[in-house]
C-alpha positions as CSV (number, residue, x, y, z in Angstrom):
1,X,-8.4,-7.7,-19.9
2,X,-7.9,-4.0,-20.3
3,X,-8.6,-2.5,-23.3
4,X,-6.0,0.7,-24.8
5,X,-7.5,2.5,-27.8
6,X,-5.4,5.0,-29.3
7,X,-6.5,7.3,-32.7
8,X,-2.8,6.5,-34.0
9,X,0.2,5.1,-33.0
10,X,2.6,7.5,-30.8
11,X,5.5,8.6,-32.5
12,X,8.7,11.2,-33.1
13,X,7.4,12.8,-35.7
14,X,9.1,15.2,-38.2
15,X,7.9,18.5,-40.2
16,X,9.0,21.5,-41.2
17,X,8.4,23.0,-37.5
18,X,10.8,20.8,-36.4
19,X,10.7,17.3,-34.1
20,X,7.7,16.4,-32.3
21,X,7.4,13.5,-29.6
22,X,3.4,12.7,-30.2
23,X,2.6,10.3,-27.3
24,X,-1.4,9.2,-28.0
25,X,-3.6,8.7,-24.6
26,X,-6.4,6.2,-24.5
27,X,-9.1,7.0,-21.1
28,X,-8.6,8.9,-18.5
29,X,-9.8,10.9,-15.7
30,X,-10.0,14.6,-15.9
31,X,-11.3,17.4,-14.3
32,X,-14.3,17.4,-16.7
33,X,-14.7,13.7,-16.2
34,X,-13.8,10.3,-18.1
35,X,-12.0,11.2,-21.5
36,X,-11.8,8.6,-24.5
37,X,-8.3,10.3,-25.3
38,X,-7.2,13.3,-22.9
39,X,-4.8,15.9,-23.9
40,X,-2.7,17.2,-20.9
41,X,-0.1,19.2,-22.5
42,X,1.8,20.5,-26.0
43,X,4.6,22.6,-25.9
44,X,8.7,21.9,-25.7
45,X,11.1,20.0,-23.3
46,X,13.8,22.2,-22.0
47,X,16.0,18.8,-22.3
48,X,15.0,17.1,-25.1
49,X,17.6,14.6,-25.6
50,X,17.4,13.8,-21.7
51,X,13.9,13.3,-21.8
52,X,14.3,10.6,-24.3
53,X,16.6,8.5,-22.6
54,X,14.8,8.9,-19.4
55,X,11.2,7.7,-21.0
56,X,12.6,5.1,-22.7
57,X,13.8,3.8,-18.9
58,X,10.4,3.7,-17.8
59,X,9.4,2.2,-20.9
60,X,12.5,-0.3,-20.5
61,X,10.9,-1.3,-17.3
62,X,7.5,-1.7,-18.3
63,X,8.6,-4.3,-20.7
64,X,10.7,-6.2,-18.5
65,X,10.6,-9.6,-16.4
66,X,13.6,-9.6,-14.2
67,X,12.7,-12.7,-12.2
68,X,12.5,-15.5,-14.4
69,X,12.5,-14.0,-17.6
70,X,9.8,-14.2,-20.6
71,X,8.2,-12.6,-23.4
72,X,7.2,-9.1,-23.6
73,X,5.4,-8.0,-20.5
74,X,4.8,-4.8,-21.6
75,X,2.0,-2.3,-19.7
76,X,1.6,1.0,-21.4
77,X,2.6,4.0,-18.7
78,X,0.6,6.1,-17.0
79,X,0.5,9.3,-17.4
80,X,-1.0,12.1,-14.4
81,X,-1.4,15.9,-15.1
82,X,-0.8,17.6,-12.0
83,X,-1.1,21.0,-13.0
84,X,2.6,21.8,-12.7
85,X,4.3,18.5,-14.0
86,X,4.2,15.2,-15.6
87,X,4.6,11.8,-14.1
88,X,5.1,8.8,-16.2
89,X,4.7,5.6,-14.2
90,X,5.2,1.8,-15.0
91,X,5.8,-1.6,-13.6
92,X,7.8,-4.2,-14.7
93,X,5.9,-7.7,-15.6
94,X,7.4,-9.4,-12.0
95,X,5.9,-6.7,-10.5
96,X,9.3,-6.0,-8.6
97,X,10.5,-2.9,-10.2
98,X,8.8,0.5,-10.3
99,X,9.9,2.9,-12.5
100,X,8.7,6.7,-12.6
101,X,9.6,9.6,-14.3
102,X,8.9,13.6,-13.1
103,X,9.3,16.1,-15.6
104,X,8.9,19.6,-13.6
105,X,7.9,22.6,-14.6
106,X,12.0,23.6,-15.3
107,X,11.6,20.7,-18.0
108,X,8.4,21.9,-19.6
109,X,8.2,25.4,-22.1
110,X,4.8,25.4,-23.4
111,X,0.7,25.5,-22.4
112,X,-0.1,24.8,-19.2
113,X,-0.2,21.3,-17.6
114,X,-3.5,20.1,-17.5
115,X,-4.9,17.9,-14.6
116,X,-5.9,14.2,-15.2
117,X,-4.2,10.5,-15.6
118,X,-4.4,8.3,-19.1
119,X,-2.1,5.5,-20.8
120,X,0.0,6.4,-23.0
121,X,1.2,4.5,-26.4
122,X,4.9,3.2,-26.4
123,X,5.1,0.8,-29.4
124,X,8.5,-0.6,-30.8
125,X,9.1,2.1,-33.7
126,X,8.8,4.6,-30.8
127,X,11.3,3.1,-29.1
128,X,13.9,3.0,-31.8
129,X,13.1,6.4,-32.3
130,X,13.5,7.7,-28.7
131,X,16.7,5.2,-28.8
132,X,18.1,7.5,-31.7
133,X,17.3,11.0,-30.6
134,X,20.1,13.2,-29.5
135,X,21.3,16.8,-30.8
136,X,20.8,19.6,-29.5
137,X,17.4,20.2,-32.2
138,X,14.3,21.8,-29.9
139,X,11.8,18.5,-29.3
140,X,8.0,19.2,-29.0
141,X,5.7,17.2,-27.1
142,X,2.4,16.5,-27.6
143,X,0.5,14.1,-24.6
144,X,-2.8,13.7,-26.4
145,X,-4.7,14.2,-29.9
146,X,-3.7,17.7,-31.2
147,X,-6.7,17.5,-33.6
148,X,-9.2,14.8,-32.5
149,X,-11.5,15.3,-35.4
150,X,-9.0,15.0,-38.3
151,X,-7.1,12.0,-36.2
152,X,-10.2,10.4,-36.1
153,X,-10.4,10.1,-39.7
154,X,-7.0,9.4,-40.9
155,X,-7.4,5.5,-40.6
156,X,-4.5,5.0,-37.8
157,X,-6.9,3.9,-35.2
158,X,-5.2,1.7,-32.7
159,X,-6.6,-0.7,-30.3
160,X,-4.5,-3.2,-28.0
161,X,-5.8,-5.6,-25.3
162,X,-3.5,-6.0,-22.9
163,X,-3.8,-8.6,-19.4
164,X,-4.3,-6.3,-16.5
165,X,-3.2,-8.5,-13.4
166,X,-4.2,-7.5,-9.8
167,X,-0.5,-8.0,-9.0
168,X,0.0,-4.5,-10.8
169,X,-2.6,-2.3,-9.3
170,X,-1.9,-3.9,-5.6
171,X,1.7,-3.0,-6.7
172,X,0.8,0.9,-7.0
173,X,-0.6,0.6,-3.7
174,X,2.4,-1.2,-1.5
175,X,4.8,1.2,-3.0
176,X,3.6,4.3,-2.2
177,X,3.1,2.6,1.9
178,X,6.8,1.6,1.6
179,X,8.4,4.3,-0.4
180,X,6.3,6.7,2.9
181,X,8.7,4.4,5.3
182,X,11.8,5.5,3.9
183,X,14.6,8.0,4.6
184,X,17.7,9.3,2.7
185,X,19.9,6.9,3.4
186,X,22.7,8.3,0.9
187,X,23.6,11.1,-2.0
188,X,26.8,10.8,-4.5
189,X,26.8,12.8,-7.7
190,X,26.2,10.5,-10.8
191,X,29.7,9.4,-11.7
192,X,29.7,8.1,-8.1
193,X,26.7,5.8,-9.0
194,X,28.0,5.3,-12.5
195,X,31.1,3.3,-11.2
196,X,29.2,1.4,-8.9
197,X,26.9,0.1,-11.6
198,X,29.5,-0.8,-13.6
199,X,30.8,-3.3,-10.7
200,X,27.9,-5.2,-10.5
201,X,27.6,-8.5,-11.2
202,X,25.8,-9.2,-14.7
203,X,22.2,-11.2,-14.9
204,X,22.9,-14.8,-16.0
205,X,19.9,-17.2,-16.8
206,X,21.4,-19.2,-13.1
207,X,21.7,-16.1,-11.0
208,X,18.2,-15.5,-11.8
209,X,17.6,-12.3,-10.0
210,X,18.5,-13.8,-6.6
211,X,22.1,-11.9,-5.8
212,X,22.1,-9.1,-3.1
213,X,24.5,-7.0,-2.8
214,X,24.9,-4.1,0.0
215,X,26.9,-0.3,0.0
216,X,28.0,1.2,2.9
217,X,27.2,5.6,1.9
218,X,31.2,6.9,3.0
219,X,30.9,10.8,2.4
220,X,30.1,11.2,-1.2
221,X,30.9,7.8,-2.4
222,X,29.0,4.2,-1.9
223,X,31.4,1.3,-0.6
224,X,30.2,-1.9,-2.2
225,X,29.9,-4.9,0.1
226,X,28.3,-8.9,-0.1
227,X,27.7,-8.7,3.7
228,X,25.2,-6.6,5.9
229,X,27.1,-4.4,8.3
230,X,25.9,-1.3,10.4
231,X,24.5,1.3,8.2
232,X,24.6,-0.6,5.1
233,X,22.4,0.1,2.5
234,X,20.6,-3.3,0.7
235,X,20.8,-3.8,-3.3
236,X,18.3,-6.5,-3.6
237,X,19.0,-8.6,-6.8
238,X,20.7,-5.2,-7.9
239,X,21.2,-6.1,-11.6
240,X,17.4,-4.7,-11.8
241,X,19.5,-1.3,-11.8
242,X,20.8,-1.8,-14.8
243,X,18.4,0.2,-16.3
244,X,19.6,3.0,-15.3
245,X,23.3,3.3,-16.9
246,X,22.3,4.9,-19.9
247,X,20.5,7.7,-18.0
248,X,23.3,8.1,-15.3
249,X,25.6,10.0,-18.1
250,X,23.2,13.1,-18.3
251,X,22.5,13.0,-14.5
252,X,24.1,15.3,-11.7
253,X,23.4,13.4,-8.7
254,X,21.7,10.2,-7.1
255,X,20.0,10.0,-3.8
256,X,19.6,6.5,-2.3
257,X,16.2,5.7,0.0
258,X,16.0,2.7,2.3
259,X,14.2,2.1,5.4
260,X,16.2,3.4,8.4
261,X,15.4,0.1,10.7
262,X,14.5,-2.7,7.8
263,X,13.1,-5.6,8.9
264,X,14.8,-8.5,9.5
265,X,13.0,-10.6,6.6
266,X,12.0,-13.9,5.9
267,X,15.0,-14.9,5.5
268,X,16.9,-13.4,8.2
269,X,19.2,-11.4,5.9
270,X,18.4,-8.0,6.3
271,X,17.3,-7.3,2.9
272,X,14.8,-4.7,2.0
273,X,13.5,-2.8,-0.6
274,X,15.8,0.5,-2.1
275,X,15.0,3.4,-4.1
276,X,17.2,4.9,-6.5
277,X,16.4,8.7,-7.3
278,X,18.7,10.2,-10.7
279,X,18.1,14.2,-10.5
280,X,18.5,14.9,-14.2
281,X,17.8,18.8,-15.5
282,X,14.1,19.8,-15.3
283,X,13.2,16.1,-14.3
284,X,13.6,13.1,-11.8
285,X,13.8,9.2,-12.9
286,X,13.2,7.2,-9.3
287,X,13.6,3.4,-9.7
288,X,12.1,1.4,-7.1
289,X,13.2,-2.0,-6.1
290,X,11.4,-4.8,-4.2
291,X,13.2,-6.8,-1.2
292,X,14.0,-9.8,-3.8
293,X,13.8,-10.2,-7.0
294,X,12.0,-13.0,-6.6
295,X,8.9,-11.2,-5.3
296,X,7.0,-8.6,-6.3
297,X,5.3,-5.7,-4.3
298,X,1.5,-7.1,-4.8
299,X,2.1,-9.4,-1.8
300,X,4.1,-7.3,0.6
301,X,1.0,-6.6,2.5
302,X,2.1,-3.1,3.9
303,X,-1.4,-2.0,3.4
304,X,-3.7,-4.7,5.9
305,X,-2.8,-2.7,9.2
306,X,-4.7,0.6,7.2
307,X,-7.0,-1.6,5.9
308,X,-8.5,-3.4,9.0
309,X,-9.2,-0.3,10.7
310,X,-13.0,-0.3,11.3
311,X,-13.7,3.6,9.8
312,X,-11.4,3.3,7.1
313,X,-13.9,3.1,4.5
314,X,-16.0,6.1,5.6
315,X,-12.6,8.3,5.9
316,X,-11.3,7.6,2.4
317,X,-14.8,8.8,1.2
318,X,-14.3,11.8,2.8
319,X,-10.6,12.5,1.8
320,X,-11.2,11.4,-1.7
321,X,-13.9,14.8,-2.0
322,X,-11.3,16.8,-1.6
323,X,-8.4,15.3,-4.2
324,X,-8.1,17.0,-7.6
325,X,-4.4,15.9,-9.0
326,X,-2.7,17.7,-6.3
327,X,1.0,17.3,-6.8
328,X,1.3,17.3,-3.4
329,X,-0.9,16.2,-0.7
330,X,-0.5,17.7,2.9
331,X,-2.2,15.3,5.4
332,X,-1.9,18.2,7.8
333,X,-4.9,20.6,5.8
334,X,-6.6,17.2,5.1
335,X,-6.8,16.8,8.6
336,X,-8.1,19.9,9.4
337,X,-10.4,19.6,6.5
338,X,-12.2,16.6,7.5
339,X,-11.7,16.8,11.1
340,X,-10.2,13.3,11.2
341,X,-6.5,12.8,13.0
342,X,-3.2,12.5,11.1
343,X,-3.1,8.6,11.9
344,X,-7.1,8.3,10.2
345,X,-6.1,10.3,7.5
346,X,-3.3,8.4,6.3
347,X,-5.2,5.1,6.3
348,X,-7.2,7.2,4.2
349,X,-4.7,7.8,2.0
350,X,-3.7,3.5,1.7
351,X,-7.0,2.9,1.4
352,X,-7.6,5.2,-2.0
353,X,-4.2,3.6,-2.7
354,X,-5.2,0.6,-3.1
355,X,-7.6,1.6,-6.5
356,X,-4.5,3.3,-7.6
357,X,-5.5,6.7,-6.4
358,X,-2.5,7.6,-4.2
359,X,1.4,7.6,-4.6
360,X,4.3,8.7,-3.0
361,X,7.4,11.3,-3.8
362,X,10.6,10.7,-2.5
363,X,12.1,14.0,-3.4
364,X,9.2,15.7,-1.8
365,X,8.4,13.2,0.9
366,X,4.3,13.9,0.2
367,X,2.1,11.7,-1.2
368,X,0.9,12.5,-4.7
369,X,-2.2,12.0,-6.7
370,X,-3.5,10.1,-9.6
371,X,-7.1,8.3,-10.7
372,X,-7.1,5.2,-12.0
373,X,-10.8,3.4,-13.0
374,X,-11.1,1.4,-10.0
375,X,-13.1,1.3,-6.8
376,X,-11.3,1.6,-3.2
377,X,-14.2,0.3,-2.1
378,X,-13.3,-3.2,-3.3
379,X,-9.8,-3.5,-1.7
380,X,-10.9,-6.2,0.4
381,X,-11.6,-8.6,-2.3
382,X,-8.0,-8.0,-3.6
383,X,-6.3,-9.0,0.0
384,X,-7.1,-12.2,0.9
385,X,-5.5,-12.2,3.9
386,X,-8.2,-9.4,5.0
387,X,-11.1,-11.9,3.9
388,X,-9.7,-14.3,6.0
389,X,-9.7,-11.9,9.1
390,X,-12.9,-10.3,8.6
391,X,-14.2,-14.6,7.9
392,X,-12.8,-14.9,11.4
393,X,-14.1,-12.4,13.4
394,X,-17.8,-13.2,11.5
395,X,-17.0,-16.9,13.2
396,X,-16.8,-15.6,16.3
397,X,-13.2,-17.5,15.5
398,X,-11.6,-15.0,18.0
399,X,-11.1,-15.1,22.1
400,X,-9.2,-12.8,23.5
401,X,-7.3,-13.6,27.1
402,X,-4.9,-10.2,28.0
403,X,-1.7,-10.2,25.4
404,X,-2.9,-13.5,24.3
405,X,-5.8,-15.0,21.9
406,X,-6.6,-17.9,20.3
407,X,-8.0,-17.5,16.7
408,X,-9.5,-20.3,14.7
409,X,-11.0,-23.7,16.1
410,X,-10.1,-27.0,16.6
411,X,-7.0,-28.1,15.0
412,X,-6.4,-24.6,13.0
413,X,-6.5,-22.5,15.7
414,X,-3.4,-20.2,16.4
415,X,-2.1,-18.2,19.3
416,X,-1.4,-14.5,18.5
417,X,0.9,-13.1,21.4
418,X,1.6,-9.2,22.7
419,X,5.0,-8.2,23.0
420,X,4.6,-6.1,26.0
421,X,7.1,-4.1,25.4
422,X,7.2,-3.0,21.7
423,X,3.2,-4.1,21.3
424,X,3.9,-6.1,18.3
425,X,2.0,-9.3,17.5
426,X,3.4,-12.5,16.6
427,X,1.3,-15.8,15.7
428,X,2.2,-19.4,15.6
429,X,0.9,-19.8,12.0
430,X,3.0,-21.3,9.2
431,X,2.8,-17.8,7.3
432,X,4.1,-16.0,10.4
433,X,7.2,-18.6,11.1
434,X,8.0,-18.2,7.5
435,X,7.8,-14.2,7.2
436,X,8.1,-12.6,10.4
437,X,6.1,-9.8,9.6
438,X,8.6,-9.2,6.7
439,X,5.2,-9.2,4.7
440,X,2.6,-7.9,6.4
441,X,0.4,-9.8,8.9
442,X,-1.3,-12.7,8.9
443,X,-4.8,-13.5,8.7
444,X,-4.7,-14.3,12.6
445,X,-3.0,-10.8,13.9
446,X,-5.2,-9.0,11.6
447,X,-8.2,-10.4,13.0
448,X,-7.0,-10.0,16.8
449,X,-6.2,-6.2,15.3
450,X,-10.0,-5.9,14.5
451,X,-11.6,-7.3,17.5
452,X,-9.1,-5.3,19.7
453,X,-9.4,-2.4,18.1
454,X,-13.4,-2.3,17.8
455,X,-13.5,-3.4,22.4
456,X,-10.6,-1.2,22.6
457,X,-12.8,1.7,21.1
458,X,-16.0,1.2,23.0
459,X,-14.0,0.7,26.1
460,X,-12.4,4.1,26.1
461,X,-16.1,5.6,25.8
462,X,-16.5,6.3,22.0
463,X,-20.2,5.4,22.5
464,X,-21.9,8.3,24.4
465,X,-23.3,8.2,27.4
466,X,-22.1,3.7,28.2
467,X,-21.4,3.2,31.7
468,X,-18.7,1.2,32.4
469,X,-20.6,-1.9,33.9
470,X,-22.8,-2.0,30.4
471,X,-19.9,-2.2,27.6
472,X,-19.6,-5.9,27.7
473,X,-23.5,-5.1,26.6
474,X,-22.7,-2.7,24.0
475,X,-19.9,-4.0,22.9
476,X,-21.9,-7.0,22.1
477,X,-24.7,-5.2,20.3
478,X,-22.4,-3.0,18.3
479,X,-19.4,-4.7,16.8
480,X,-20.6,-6.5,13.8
481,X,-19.7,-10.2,12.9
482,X,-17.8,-10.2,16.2
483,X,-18.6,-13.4,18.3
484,X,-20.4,-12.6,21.4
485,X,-18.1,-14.4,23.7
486,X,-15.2,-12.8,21.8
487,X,-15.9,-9.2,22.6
488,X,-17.3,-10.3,26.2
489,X,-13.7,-11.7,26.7
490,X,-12.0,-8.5,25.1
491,X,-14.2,-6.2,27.5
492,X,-13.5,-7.6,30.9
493,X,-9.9,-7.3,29.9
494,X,-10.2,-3.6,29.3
495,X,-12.9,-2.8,31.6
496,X,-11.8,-2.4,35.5
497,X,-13.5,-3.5,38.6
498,X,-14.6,-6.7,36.5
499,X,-13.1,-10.4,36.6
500,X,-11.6,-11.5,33.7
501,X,-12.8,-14.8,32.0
502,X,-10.7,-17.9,31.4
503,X,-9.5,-18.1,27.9
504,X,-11.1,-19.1,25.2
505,X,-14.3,-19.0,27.6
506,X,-17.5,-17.7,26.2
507,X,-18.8,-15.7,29.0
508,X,-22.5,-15.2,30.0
509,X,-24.3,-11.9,29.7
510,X,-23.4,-9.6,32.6
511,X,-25.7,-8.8,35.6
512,X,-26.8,-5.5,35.8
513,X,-25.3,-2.8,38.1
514,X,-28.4,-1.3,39.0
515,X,-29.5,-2.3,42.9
516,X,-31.6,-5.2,43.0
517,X,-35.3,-4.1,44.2
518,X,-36.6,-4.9,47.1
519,X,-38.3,-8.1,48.1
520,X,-42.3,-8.5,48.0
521,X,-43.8,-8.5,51.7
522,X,-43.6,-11.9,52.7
523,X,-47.3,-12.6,53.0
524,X,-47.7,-12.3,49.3
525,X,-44.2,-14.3,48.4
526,X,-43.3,-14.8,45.0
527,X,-44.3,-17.3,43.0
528,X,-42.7,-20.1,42.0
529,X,-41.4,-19.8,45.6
530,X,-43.4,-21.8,48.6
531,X,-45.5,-19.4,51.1
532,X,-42.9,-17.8,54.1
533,X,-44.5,-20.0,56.4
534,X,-43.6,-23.0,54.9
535,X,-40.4,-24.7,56.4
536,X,-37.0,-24.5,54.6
537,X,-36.4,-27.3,52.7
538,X,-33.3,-29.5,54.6
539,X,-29.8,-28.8,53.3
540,X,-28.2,-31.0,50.7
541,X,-25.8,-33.7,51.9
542,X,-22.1,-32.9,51.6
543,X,-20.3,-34.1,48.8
544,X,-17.4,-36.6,49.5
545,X,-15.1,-33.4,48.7
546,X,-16.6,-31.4,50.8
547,X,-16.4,-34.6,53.9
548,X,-12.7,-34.4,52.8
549,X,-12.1,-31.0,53.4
């Protein structure tokens, strides 16, 4: 249960100084550290009446449930300083919308933009109130207390308790790994986009969410189609962007995202998630969709591949030092920073993403970030498909044979097979027959990921000074929970000059590769063995196979 406590409600307040749009904070990261009620900015919006229509999107979203609709789902935004701008996120209650709202530095005629994330308050009377705002009147806003001391006082003390699901902060992290996937897949100027929207079919309580729709980009204009064809563009259940028609009449243009290769999917249409961006002046509105309607990002699993790596932990440590509500984050500097490659860096960045830490710009193609109070270091226990993996490499659960391995035992073990050329894995696991990788792995692949990756590793010499012949010995020693015949298997694959074991076969220790010393003089033979003068014993019959032969 998460907790919001405001000093007053937020509001559109009016004095003789004009219109001011107070949103209230509760928590919050800062600079400075945690902050019962941060304030991160007060001055004007260059575009006041644009503003308004575009927060009251996000806030549209965050009390939305487009698949399978209910009460009020409503999550207050979250707001991140960055120093130059403000970001106003939200999810919808499904979890299959994500809504986010820049207003740049153009947008903003005041103080400076402090640095730091909080909630903010959107209650029903703000709503009707940003519903009603227009005219051309100069709008101030306020993002925390102006005067804590005398708001403290004046009896408007607001608390909610709100239900913070998992679903939502494993949302934050899928869609920034998704949203770094995608390319620009179209850009029409807003009347363009308006028509389109218009066309689209309307949400009934039987369509449920579950249409899809495609648009084929033609120059500056979208072609609308109900098939897939080359270069298509997927609207998964695209009533979801119905939020964005009353925003679309102050807008100039709209830039469509997409994967440039989407996957096939679980259902073999070619679905996949879209982004909507509106450029609006001073600010941006992006609108985020999930593959269906019927799913949310929580389970997409986009983040296990990052997640499974063995140093991944360590690495987001280290990157984390050196965040402070950079707008933008380049993974080059961070690279040279830590010393860690591109590839480490950016399972860095999932990893802090996974605690709400990291998101991802379109416009800007960079990641972003923001500080939410939670712990990267517990992303495991909110991917169950990683416990499962990491469960079956403690079991020893995992035998490797060349592009091939068997995870599990007895009647639940799985084959997880190489592609040789494209190096994909593929398993024979309900989950895998059923989603194709469409998303994420499964608990087997993973788990084949982690013991390959850890042999792999050793094999290629990351432990100093290992001779060849001894990694099936290190190997052993140093990957923990991995089975000992797992990682014995695993090395004589990637090891040459050394024969490979059956499958599934735990092997025995290996021989040393040192000479073997020389034999005691034979008048003092070794014991157990009889004195050199004593006769060999006589050979052992022959076996009937051996008579046949």
């Amino acid at each position: 249960m998460q907790t919001y406590s405001y000093l007053r409600p937020s509001a559109v307040r009016e004095s003789t100084a004009g219109r001011t749009l107070a949103l209230e904070t509760s928590g919050g990261a800062t600079p400075a550290g945690e902050a019962a009620n941060p304030r991160f900015f007060s001055g004007f919006l260059t575009a006041p009446a644009v503003a308004a229509t575009a927060l009251l999107a996000v806030a549209d979203v965050a009390a939305a449930r487009y698949y399978r609709p209910s009460g009020n789902a409503s999550l207050d935004p979250v707001v991140t300083a960055d120093g130059d701008r403000l970001r106003l996120e939200s999810f919808s209650g499904c979890c299959g919308v994500y809504a986010r709202l820049d207003v740049l530095a153009p947008g903003l005629d005041g103080d400076d933009v402090g640095h730091g994330t909080t909630n903010v308050d959107v209650n029903p009377p703000l709503r009707r109130a940003l519903a009603g705002l227009g005219g051309l009147d100069p709008l101030h806003l306020a993002v925390g207390p102006e005067e804590l001391t005398v708001s403290t006082f004046d009896g408007e003390f607001v608390e909610k308790k709100v239900p913070l699901p998992e679903r939502w902060l494993r949302g934050f992290a899928e869609a920034q790994v998704l949203a770094a996937d995608f390319a620009l897949r179209a850009e029409v100027p807003a009347a363009e986009a308006a028509s389109l929207l218009r066309a689209l079919p309307r949400p009934t309580q039987r369509s449920d969410g579950r249409t899809t729709r495609w648009v084929v980009p033609a120059g500056r204009t979208l072609r609308p189609t109900t098939r897939p064809s080359p270069g298509a563009v997927c609207l998964p259940g695209p009533e979801r962007l119905l939020t964005l028609r009353t925003v679309l009449r102050h807008a100039t243009t709209v830039r469509v995202y997409a994967p440039t290769a989407p996957h096939t999917g679980d259902a073999g249409d070619g679905a996949a998630a879209v982004a909507w961006e509106v450029e609006l002046p001073g600010m941006r509105l992006t609108l985020m969709l999930s593959q269906s309607a019927a799913r949310g990002f929580s389970g997409e699993g986009g983040v296990l591949n990052d997640l499974a790596t063995g140093q991944v932990t360590e690495d987001a440590e280290r990157v984390a030092e050196l965040l402070a509500w950079e707008p933008r984050i380049d993974v080059t500097e961070l690279s040279t920073q830590t010393a860690l490659p591109a590839t480490r860096v950016r399972a860095a960045l999932t990893m802090l993403g996974t605690s709400g830490q990291i998101g991802y710009d379109l416009a800007e193609q960079a990641y972003f970030h923001r500080h939410l109070p939670y712990r990267a270091g517990a992303a495991e226990t909110r991917n169950p498909r990683l416990r499962g993996a990491r469960t079956l490499v403690a079991d020893g659960a995992v035998h490797l044979d060349g592009p091939l391995a068997r995870v599990g035992k007895g009647d639940e073990a799985h084959v997880v097979r190489t592609d040789d050329e494209s190096g994909r894995l593929s398993c024979t696991c309900f989950w895998w027959a059923k989603y194709r990788g469409g998303r994420g792995p499964c608990k087997h692949v993973l788990a084949v990921g982690i013991v390959r990756g850890t042999v792999d590793g050793v094999a290629r010499g990351l432990v100093g000074g290992v001779e060849r012949g001894a990694v099936d010995g290190v190997a052993r020693g140093l990957v923990d929970g991995v089975a000992r015949g797992a990682v014995s298997d695993a090395a004589h694959g990637t090891v040459p000059d050394r024969p490979a074991g059956a499958a599934g076969e735990a092997a025995a220790p290996a021989p040393p590769r040192a000479a073997t010393p020389p034999s005691p003089p034979a008048t003092t033979p070794p014991q157990p063995s009889p004195p050199a003068t004593s006769p060999p014993p006589p050979p052992a019959p022959p076996t009937p196979s051996e008579t046949a032969r």
